[in-house]
C-alpha positions as CSV (number, residue, x, y, z in Angstrom):
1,X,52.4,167.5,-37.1
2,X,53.6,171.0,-36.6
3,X,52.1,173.6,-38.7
4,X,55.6,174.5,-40.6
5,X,56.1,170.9,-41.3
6,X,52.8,170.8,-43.1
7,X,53.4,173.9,-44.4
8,X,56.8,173.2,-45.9
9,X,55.2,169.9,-47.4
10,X,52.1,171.6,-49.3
11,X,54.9,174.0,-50.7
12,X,56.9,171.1,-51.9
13,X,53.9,169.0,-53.6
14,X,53.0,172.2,-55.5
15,X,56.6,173.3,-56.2
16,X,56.6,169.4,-58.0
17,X,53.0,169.3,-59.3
18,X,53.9,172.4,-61.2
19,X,57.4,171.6,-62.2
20,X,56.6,167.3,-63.7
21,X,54.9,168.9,-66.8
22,X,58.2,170.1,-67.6
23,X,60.0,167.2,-66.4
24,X,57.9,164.7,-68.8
25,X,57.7,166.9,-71.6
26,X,59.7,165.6,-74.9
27,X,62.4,166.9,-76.2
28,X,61.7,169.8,-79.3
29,X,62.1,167.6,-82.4
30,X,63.4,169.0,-86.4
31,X,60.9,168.2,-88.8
32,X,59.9,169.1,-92.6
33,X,59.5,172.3,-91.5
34,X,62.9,172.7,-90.0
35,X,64.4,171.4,-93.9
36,X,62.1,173.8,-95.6
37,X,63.0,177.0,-93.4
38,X,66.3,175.9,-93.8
39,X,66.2,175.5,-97.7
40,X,64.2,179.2,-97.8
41,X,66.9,180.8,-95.4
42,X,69.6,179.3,-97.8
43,X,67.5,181.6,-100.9
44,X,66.4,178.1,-102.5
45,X,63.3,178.4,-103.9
46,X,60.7,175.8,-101.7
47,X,58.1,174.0,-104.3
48,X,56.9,170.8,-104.3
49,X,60.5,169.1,-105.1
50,X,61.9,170.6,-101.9
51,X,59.3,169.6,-99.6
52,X,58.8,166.3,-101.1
53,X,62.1,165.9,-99.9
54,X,62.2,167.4,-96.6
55,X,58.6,164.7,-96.3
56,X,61.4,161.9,-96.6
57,X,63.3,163.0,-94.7
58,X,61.5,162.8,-91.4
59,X,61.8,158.8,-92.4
60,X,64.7,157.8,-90.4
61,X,68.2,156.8,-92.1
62,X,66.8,155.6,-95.5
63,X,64.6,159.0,-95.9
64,X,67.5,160.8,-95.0
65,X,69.4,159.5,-97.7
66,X,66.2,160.2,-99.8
67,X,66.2,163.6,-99.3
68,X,69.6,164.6,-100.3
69,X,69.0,162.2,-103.6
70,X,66.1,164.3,-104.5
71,X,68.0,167.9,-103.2
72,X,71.1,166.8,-105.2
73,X,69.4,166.1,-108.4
74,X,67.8,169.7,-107.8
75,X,71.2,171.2,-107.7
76,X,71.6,171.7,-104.3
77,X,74.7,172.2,-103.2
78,X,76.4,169.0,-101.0
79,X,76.3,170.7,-97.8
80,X,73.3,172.6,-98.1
81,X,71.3,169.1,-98.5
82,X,73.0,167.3,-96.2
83,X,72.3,170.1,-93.7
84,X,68.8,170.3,-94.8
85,X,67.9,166.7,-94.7
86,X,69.8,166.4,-91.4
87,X,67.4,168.8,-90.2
88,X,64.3,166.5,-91.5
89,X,65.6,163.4,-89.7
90,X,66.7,164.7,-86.2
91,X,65.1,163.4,-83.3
């Protein structure tokens, strides 16, 4: 084996060694803290009512629709829940 052969193949096992990391990493996910931020960058005041929601809404569909309950009966507005607990629930 010729020396640029091997040398062309040690770069390209290092170039993929350091690039699977990347490759297999997961996607960023939203979470309660996305909700919360959200709900504090809005000027809503976040206490234990707020993250109790944003908590159900990392619960799928059904805490999704738990959250906004819980942020409507706060007075949120509509969109500002919705947005909030759509924030909770992404994957």
């Amino acid at each position: 084996m010729s020396k640029i052969k091997r040398a062309v193949g040690v770069v390209a096992a290092t170039a993929l060694a350091g690039a699977l990391p990347v490759l297999a990493a997961s996607p960023a996910q939203a979470s309660y803290t996305d909700c919360t931020n959200y709900m504090e960058n809005l000027g809503y005041v976040v206490g234990p009512h707020v993250r109790d929601a944003c908590s159900n809404g990392e619960n799928g569909t059904f805490g999704e629709i738990i959250c906004q309950n819980i942020l409507y009966s706060l007075s949120v507005k509509f969109d500002d829940a919705n947005e909030a607990c759509y924030q909770a629930s992404r994957d």
